[in-house]
VMD Tcl script that builds the backbone (N, CA, C; Angstrom):
set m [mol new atoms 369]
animate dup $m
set s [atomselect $m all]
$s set {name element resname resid chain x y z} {
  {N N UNK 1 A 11.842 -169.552 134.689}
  {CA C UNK 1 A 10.974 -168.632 135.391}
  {C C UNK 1 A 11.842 -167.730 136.277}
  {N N UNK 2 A 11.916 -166.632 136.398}
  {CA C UNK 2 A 12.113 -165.744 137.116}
  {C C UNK 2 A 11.444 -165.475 138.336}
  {N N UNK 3 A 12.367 -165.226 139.575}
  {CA C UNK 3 A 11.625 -164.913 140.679}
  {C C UNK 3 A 11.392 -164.086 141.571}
  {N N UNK 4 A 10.554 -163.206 142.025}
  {CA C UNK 4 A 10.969 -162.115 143.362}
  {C C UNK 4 A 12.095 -161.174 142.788}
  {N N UNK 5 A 11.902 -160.087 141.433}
  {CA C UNK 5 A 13.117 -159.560 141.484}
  {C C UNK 5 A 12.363 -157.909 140.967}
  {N N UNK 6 A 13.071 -157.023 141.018}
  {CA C UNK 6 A 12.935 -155.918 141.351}
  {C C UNK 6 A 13.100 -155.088 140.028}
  {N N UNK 7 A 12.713 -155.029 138.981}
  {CA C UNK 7 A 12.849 -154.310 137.820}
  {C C UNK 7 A 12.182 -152.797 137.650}
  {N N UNK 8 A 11.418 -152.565 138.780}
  {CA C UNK 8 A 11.418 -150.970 139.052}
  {C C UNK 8 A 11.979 -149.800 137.745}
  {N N UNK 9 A 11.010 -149.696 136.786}
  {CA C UNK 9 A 11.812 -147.918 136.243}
  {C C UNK 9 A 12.587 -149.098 135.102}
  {N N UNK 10 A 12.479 -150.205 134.499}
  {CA C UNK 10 A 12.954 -150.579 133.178}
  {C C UNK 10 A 11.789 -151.196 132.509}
  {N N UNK 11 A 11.929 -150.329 131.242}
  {CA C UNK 11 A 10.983 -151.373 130.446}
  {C C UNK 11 A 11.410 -152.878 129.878}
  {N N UNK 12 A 12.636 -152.794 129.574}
  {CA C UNK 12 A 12.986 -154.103 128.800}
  {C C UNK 12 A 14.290 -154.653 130.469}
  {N N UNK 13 A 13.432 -155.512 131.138}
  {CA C UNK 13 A 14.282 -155.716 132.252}
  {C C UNK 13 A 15.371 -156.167 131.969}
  {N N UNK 14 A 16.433 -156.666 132.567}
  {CA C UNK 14 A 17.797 -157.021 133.002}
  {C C UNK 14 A 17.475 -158.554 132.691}
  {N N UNK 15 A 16.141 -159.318 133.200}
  {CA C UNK 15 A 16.571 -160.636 132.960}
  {C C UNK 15 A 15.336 -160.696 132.146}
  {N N UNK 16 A 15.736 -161.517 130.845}
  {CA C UNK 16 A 14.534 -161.550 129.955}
  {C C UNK 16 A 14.316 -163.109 129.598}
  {N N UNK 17 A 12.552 -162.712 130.251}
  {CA C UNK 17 A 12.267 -164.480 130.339}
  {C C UNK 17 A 10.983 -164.408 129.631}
  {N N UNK 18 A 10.206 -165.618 129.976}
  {CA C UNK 18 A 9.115 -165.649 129.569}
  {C C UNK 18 A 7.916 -165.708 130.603}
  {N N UNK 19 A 8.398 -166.209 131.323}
  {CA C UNK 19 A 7.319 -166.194 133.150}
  {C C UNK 19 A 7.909 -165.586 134.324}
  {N N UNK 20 A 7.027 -164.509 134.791}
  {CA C UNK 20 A 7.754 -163.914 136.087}
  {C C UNK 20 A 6.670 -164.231 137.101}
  {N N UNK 21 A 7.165 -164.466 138.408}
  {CA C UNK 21 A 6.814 -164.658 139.502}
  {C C UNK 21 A 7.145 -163.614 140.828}
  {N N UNK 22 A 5.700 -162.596 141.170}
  {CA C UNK 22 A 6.574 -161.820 142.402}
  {C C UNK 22 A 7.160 -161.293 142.265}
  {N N UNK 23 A 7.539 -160.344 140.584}
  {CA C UNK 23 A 8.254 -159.214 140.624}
  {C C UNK 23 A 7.687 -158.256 140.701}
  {N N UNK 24 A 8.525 -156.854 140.712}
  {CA C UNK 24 A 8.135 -155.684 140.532}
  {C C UNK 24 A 8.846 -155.103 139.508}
  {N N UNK 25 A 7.645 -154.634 138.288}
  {CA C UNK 25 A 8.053 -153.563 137.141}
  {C C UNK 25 A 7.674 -152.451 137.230}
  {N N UNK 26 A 7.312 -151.946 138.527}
  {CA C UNK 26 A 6.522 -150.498 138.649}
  {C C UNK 26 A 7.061 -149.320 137.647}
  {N N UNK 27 A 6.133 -148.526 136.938}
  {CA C UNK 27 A 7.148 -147.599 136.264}
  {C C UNK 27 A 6.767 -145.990 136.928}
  {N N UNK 28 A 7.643 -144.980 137.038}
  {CA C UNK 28 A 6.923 -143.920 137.992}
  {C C UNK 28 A 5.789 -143.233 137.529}
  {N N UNK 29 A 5.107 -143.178 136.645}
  {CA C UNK 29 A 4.297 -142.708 136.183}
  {C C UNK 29 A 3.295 -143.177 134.620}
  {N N UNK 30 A 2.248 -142.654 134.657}
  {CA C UNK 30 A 1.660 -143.399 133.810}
  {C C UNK 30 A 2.017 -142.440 132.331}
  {N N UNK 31 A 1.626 -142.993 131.077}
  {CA C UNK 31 A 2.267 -141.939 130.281}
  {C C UNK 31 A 0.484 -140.891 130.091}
  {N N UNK 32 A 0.388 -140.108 129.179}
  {CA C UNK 32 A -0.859 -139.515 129.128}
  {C C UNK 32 A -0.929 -139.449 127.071}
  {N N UNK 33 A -1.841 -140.121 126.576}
  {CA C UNK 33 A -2.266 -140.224 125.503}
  {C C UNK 33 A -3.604 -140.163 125.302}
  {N N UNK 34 A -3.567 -138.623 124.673}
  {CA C UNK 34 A -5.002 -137.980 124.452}
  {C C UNK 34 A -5.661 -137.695 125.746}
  {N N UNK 35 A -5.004 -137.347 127.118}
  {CA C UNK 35 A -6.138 -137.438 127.930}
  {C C UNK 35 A -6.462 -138.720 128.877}
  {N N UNK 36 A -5.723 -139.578 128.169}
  {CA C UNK 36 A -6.012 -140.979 129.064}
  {C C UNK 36 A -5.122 -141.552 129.897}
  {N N UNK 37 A -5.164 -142.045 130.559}
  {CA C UNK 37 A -3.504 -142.559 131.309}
  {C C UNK 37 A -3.407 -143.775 130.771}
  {N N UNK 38 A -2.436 -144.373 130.045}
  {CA C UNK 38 A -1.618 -145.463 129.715}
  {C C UNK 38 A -0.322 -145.799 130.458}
  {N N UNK 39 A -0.122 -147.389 130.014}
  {CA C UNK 39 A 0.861 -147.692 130.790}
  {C C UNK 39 A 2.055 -147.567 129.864}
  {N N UNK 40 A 3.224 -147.781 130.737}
  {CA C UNK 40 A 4.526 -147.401 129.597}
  {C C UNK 40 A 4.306 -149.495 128.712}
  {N N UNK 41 A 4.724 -149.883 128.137}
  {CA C UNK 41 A 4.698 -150.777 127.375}
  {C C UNK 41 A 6.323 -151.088 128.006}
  {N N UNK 42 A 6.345 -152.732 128.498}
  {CA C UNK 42 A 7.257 -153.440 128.465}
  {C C UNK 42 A 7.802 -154.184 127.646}
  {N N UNK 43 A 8.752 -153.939 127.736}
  {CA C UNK 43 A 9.341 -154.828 126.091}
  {C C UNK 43 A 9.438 -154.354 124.964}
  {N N UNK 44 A 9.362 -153.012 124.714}
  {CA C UNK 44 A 8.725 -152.421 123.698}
  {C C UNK 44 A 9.771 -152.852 122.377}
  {N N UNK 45 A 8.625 -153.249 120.788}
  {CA C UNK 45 A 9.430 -154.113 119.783}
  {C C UNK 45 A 9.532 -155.346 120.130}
  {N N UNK 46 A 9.124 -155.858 121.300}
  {CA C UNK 46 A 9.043 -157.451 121.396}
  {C C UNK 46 A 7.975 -158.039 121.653}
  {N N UNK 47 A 6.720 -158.448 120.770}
  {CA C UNK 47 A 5.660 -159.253 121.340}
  {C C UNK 47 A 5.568 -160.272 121.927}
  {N N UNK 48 A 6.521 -160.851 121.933}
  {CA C UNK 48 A 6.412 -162.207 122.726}
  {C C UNK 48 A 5.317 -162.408 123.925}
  {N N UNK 49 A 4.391 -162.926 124.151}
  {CA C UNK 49 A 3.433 -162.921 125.203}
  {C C UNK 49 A 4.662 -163.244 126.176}
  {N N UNK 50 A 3.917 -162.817 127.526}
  {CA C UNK 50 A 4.417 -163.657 128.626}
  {C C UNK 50 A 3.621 -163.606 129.452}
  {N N UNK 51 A 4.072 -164.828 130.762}
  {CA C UNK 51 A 3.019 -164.543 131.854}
  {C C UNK 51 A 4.096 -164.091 132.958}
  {N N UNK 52 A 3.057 -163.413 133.741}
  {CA C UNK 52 A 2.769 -162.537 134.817}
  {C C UNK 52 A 2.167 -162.701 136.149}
  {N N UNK 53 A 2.699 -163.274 137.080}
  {CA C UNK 53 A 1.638 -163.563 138.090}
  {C C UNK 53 A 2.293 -163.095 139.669}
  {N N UNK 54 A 1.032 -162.771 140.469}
  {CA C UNK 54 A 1.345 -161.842 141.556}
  {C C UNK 54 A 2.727 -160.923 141.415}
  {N N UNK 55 A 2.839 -160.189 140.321}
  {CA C UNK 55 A 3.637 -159.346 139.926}
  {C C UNK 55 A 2.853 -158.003 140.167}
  {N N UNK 56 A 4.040 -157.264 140.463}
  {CA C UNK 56 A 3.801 -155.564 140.618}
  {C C UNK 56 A 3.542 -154.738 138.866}
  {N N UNK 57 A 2.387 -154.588 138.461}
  {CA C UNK 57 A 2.941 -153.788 137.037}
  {C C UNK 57 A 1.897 -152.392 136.995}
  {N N UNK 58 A 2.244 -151.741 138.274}
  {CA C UNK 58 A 1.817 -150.377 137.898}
  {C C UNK 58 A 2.365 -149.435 137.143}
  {N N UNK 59 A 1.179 -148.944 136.593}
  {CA C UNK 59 A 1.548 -148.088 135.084}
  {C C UNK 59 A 2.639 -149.038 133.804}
  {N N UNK 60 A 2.296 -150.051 133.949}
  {CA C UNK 60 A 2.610 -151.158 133.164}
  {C C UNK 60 A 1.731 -151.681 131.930}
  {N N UNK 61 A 1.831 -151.796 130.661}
  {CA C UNK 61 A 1.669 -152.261 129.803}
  {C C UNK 61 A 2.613 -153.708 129.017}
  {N N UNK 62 A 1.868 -155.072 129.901}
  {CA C UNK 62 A 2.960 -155.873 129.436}
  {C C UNK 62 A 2.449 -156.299 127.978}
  {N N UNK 63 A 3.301 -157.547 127.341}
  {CA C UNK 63 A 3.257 -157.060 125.715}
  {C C UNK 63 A 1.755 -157.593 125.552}
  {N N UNK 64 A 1.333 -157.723 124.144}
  {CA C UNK 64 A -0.168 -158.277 123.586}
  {C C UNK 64 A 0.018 -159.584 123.882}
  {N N UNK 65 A -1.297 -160.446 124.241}
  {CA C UNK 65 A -1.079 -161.650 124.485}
  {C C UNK 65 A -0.740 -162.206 125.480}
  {N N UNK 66 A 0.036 -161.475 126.687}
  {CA C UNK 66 A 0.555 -161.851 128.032}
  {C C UNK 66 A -0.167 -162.622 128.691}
  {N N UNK 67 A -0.211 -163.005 129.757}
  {CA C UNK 67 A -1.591 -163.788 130.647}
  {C C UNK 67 A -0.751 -163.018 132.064}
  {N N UNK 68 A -1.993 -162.681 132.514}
  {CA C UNK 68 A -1.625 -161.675 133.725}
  {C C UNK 68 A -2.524 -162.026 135.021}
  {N N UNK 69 A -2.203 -162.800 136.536}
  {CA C UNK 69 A -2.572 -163.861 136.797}
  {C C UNK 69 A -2.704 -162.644 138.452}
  {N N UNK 70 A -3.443 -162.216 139.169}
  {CA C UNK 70 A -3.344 -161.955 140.469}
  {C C UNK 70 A -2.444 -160.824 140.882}
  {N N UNK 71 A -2.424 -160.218 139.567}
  {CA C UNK 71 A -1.311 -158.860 139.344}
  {C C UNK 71 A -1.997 -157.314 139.696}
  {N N UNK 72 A -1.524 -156.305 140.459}
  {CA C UNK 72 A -1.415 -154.861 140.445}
  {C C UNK 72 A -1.293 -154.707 139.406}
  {N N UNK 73 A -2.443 -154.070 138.363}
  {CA C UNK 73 A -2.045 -153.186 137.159}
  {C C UNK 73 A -2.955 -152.184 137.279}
  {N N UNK 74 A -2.597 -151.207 137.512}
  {CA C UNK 74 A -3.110 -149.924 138.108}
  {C C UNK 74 A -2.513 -149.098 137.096}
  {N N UNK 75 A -2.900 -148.061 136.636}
  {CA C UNK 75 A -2.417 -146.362 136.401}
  {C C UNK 75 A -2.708 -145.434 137.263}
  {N N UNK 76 A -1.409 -145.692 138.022}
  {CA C UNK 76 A -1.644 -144.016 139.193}
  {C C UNK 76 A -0.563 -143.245 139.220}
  {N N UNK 77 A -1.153 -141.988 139.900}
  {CA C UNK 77 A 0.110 -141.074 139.549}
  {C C UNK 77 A 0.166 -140.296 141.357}
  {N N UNK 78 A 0.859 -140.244 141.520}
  {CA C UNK 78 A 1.317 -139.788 142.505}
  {C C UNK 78 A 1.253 -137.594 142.712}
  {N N UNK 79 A 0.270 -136.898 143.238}
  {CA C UNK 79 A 0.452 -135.512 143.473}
  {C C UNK 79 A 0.024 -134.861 144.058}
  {N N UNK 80 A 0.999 -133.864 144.598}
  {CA C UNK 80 A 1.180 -132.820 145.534}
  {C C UNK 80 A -0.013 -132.205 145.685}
  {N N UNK 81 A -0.581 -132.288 147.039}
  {CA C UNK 81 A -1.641 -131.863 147.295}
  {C C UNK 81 A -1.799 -130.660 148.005}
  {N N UNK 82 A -0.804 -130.602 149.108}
  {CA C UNK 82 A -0.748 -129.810 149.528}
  {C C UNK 82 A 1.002 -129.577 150.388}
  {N N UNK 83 A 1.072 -128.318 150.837}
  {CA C UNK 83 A 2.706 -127.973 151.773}
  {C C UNK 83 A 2.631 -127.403 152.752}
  {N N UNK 84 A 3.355 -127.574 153.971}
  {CA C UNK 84 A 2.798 -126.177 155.062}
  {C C UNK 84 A 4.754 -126.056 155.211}
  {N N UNK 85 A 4.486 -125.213 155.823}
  {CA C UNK 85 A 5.869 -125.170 156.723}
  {C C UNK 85 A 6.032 -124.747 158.356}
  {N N UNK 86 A 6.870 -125.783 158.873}
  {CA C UNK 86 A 7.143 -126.232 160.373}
  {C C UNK 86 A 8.513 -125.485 160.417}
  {N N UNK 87 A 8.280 -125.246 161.712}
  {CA C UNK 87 A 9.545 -125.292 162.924}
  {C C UNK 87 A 9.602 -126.487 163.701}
  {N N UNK 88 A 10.727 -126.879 163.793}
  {CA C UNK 88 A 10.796 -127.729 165.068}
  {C C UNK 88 A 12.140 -127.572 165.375}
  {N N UNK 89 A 12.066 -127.654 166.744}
  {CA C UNK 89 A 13.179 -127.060 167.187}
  {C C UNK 89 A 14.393 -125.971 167.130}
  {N N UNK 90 A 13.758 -125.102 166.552}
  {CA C UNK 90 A 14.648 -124.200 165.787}
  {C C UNK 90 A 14.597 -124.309 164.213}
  {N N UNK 91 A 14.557 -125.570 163.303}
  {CA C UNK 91 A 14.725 -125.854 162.499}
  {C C UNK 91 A 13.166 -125.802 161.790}
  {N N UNK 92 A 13.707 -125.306 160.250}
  {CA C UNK 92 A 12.397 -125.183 159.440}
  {C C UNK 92 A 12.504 -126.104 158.396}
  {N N UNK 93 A 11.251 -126.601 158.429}
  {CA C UNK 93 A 11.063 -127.716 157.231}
  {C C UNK 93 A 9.731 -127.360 156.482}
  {N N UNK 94 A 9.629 -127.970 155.044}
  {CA C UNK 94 A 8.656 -128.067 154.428}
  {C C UNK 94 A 8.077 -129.357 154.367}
  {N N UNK 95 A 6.871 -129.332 155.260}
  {CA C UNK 95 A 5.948 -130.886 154.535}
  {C C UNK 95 A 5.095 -130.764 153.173}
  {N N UNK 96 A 5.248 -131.559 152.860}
  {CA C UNK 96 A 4.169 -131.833 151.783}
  {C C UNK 96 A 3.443 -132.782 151.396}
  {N N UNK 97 A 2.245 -132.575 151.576}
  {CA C UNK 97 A 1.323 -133.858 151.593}
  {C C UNK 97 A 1.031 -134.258 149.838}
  {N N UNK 98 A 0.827 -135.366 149.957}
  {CA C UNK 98 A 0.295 -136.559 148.520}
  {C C UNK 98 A -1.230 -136.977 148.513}
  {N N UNK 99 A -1.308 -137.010 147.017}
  {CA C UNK 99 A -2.403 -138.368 147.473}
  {C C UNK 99 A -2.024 -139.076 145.637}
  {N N UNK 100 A -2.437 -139.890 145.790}
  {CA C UNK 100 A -2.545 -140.950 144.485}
  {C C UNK 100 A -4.229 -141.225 143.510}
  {N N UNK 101 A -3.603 -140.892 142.329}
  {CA C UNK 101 A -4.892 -140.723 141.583}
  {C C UNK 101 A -5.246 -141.636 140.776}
  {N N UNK 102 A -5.534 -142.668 141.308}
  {CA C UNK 102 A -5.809 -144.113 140.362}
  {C C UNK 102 A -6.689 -143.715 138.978}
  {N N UNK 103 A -5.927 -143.588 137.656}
  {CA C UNK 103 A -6.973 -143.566 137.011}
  {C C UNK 103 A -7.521 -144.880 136.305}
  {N N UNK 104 A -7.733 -145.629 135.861}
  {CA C UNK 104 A -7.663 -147.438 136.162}
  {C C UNK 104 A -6.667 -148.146 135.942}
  {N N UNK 105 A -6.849 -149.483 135.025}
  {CA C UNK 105 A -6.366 -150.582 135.205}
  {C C UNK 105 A -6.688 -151.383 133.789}
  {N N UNK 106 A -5.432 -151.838 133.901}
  {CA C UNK 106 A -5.054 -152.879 132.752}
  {C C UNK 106 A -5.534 -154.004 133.092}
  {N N UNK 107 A -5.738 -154.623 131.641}
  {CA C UNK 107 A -6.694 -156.199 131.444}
  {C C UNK 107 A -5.716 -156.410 130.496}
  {N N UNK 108 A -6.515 -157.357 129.963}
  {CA C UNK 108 A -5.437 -158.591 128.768}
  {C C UNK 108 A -6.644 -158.304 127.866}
  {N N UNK 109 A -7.627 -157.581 128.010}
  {CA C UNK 109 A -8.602 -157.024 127.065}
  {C C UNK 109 A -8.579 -155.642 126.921}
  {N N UNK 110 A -7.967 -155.164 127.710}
  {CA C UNK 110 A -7.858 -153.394 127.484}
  {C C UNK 110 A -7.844 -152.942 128.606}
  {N N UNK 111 A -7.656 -151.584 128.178}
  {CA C UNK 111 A -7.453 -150.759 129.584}
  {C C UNK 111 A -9.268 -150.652 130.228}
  {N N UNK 112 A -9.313 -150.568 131.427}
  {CA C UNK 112 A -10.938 -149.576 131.899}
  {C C UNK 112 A -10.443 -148.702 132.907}
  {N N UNK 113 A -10.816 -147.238 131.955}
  {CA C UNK 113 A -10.652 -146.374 132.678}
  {C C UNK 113 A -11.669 -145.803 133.509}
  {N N UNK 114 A -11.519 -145.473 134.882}
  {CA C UNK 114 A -12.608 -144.906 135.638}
  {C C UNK 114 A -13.511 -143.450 135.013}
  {N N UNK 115 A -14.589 -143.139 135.447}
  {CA C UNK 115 A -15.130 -142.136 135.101}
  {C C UNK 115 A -14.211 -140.574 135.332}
  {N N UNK 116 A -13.993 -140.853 136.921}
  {CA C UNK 116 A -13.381 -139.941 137.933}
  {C C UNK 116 A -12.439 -140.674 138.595}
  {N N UNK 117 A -11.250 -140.339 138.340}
  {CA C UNK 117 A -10.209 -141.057 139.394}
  {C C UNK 117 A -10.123 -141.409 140.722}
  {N N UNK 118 A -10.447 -142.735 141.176}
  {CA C UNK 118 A -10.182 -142.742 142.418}
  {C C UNK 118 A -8.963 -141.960 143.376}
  {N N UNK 119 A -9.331 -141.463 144.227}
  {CA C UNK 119 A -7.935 -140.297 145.273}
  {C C UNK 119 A -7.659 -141.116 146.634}
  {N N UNK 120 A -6.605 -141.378 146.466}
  {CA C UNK 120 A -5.876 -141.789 148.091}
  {C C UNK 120 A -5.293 -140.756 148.512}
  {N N UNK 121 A -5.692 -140.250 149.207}
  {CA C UNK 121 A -5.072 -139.440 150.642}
  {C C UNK 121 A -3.095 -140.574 151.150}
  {N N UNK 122 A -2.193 -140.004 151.066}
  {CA C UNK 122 A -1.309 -140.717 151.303}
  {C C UNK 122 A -0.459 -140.386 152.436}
  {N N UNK 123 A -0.333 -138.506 152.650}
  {CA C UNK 123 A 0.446 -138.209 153.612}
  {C C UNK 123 A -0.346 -136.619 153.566}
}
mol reanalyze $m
mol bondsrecalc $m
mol representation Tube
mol addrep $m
């Protein structure tokens, strides 16, 4: 079993097991097929089920068969909502505000996608 480790931005991680515990596979974005948001597929070419528990797998597609136990599986995407531009102190900066567009969530039965994307306001 694997524990607490940080696989961020790889599909086929660094340590290849069969049970993870408390990681994170976040990938930055969800992919878009037909219109829908999907997750990138981990492992891709390897079915091997695995399990998954209190693991990070946004915008994650782990393989067929997995068991996915108390897990983040979200499709969200992160965008620019808005920019202003500041002075401070002499100095000019650009802010730019976010928000996050949940469009749903992975099952071990399929994706359910929302009607209308949930929006987080982020910055």
């Amino acid at each position: 079993m694997t524990r607490r480790k940080n696989f961020k931005g790889e599909t086929t991680p660094r340590i290849v097991d069969t049970e993870y515990r408390n990681c994170n596979f976040t990938q930055p974005a969800p992919l878009d097929v037909a219109g829908d948001k999907r997750g990138i597929r981990l492992f891709p070419g390897d079915d091997t089920p695995r399990t998954f528990v209190e693991c990070n797998l946004t915008n994650c597609e782990p393989p067929p068969g997995s068991t996915v136990t108390r897990c983040r599986a979200i499709m969200v995407e992160t965008v620019e909502t808005d920019s202003e531009t500041v002075t401070i102190d002499g100095d000019t900066i650009t802010l730019q505000h976010h928000a996050n567009y949940v469009y749903g969530r992975w099952t071990p039965g399929g994706y359910v996608d929302y009607e209308t994307p949930e929006v987080h306001e982020v910055d």
